[in-house]
C-alpha positions in Angstrom: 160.9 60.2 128.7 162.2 58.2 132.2 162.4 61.7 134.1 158.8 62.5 132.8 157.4 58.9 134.0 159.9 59.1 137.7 158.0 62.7 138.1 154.6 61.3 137.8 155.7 58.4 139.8 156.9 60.8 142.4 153.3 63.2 141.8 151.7 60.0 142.8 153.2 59.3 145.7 152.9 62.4 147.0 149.4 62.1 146.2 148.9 59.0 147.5 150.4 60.3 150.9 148.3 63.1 151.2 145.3 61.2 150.9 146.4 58.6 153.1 147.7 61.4 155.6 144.4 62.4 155.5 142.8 59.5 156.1 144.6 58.7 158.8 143.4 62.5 160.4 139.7 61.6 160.0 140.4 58.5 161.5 142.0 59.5 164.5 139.2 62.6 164.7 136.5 60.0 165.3 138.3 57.8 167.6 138.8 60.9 169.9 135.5 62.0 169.5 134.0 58.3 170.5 136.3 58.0 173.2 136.6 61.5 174.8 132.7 63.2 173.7 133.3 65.9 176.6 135.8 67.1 174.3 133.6 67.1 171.4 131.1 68.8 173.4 133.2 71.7 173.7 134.2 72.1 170.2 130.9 72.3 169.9 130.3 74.6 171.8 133.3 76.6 170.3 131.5 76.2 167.2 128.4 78.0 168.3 130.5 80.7 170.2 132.2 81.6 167.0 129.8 81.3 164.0 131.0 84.1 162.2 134.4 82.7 162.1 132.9 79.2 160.9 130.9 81.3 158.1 134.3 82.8 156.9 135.8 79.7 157.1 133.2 77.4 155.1 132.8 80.4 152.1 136.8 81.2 151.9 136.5 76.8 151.7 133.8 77.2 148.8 135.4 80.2 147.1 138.3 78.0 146.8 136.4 75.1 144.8 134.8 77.7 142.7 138.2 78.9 141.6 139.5 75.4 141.2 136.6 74.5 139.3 136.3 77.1 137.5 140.2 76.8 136.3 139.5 73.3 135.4 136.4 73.9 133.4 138.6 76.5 131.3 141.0 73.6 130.8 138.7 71.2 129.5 135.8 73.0 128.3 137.0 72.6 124.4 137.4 68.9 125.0 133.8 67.7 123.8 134.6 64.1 126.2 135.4 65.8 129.3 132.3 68.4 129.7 129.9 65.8 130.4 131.6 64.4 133.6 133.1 67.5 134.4 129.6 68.8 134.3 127.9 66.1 136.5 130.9 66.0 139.3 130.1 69.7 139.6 126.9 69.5 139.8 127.1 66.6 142.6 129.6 68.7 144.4 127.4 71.5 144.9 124.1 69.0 145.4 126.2 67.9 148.3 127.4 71.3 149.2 123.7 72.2 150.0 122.9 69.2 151.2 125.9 69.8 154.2 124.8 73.6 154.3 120.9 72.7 155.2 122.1 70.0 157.6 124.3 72.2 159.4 121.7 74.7 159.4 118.7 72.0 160.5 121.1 71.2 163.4 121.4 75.1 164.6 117.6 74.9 164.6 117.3 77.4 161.9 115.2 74.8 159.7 112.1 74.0 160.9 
Protein backbone atom coordinates (compact mmCIF):
# COMPACT_ATOMS: atom_id res chain seq x y z
CA UNK A 1 0.00 0.00 0.00
CA UNK A 2 2.95 2.87 0.93
CA UNK A 3 4.97 1.85 -2.26
CA UNK A 4 1.69 2.13 -4.40
CA UNK A 5 0.81 5.74 -2.84
CA UNK A 6 5.08 6.89 -2.99
CA UNK A 7 4.69 5.73 -6.92
CA UNK A 8 1.81 8.02 -7.54
CA UNK A 9 3.41 10.57 -5.48
CA UNK A 10 6.44 10.19 -7.62
CA UNK A 11 3.89 9.96 -11.09
CA UNK A 12 2.82 13.34 -9.96
CA UNK A 13 5.74 14.97 -9.64
CA UNK A 14 6.92 14.00 -12.61
CA UNK A 15 3.80 15.20 -13.95
CA UNK A 16 3.79 18.21 -12.40
CA UNK A 17 7.34 18.94 -13.84
CA UNK A 18 6.60 18.32 -17.14
CA UNK A 19 3.87 20.68 -17.21
CA UNK A 20 5.72 23.16 -15.46
CA UNK A 21 8.78 22.50 -17.83
CA UNK A 22 6.56 23.25 -20.28
CA UNK A 23 5.19 26.13 -19.19
CA UNK A 24 8.22 27.55 -18.54
CA UNK A 25 9.04 26.82 -22.68
CA UNK A 26 5.95 28.74 -23.81
CA UNK A 27 6.97 31.32 -21.60
CA UNK A 28 10.31 31.99 -22.65
CA UNK A 29 9.01 31.34 -26.59
CA UNK A 30 7.00 34.61 -26.26
CA UNK A 31 9.43 36.63 -24.52
CA UNK A 32 11.90 35.93 -27.43
CA UNK A 33 9.39 36.49 -29.82
CA UNK A 34 8.33 40.10 -28.16
CA UNK A 35 11.81 41.02 -27.71
CA UNK A 36 13.68 39.71 -30.87
CA UNK A 37 10.43 39.72 -33.86
CA UNK A 38 13.31 39.60 -36.58
CA UNK A 39 13.81 36.28 -35.36
CA UNK A 40 10.21 35.39 -35.46
CA UNK A 41 10.06 36.75 -38.78
CA UNK A 42 12.40 34.18 -40.05
CA UNK A 43 10.80 31.22 -38.47
CA UNK A 44 8.20 32.36 -40.34
CA UNK A 45 9.51 32.48 -43.12
CA UNK A 46 11.04 28.93 -42.42
CA UNK A 47 7.62 27.93 -41.97
CA UNK A 48 6.40 28.93 -45.46
CA UNK A 49 9.72 27.56 -47.04
CA UNK A 50 8.92 24.20 -45.64
CA UNK A 51 5.11 23.52 -45.59
CA UNK A 52 5.27 20.08 -46.41
CA UNK A 53 7.45 19.30 -43.52
CA UNK A 54 4.92 21.42 -41.26
CA UNK A 55 1.99 19.18 -42.81
CA UNK A 56 3.89 16.01 -41.78
CA UNK A 57 4.56 17.38 -38.71
CA UNK A 58 0.95 18.59 -37.56
CA UNK A 59 -0.81 15.07 -38.97
CA UNK A 60 2.06 12.58 -37.38
CA UNK A 61 0.90 15.35 -34.14
CA UNK A 62 -2.91 14.49 -34.81
CA UNK A 63 -2.39 10.77 -35.57
CA UNK A 64 -0.85 10.59 -32.25
CA UNK A 65 -4.12 12.04 -30.33
CA UNK A 66 -6.20 9.75 -32.34
CA UNK A 67 -4.33 6.80 -31.07
CA UNK A 68 -4.25 8.15 -27.62
CA UNK A 69 -7.75 8.71 -27.79
CA UNK A 70 -8.72 6.06 -29.24
CA UNK A 71 -6.81 3.80 -26.47
CA UNK A 72 -8.47 5.68 -23.83
CA UNK A 73 -12.01 5.42 -25.24
CA UNK A 74 -11.38 1.44 -25.29
CA UNK A 75 -10.47 1.84 -21.65
CA UNK A 76 -13.41 3.46 -20.53
CA UNK A 77 -15.95 2.91 -23.03
CA UNK A 78 -17.84 0.12 -20.65
CA UNK A 79 -17.84 2.65 -17.82
CA UNK A 80 -21.41 4.18 -18.41
CA UNK A 81 -19.88 7.58 -16.09
CA UNK A 82 -16.91 8.19 -18.06
CA UNK A 83 -18.38 8.21 -21.85
CA UNK A 84 -20.06 11.36 -21.45
CA UNK A 85 -17.03 13.60 -20.64
CA UNK A 86 -14.80 11.50 -22.44
CA UNK A 87 -17.14 12.14 -25.35
CA UNK A 88 -17.36 16.02 -24.97
CA UNK A 89 -13.42 16.62 -24.32
CA UNK A 90 -13.13 14.81 -27.67
CA UNK A 91 -15.32 16.56 -29.32
CA UNK A 92 -13.87 20.01 -27.97
CA UNK A 93 -10.39 18.72 -28.93
CA UNK A 94 -11.22 18.30 -32.43
CA UNK A 95 -13.61 21.65 -32.47
CA UNK A 96 -10.40 23.20 -31.55
CA UNK A 97 -8.32 21.20 -33.87
CA UNK A 98 -10.27 22.78 -36.82
CA UNK A 99 -10.56 25.85 -35.36
CA UNK A 100 -6.27 26.05 -35.33
CA UNK A 101 -6.31 24.20 -38.88
CA UNK A 102 -8.65 27.09 -40.60
CA UNK A 103 -6.76 29.79 -38.79
CA UNK A 104 -3.50 28.63 -39.91
CA UNK A 105 -4.98 28.23 -43.24
CA UNK A 106 -6.87 31.93 -43.10
CA UNK A 107 -3.37 33.24 -42.33
CA UNK A 108 -1.58 31.48 -45.55
CA UNK A 109 -4.39 33.33 -47.48
CA UNK A 110 -5.93 30.09 -48.56
CA UNK A 111 -9.45 31.22 -46.88
CA UNK A 112 -10.96 33.89 -48.39
Amino acid sequence: MMAEKSSRVRNGVALSLIIALVMAMTLVAGWVGMRYPETLSAFNRWLERHQSLWLLWRLSLYGWLFWGGWKTWQRVKHQAEYRATLMRMMVVSLLFILLGEYVLSASQGSVS
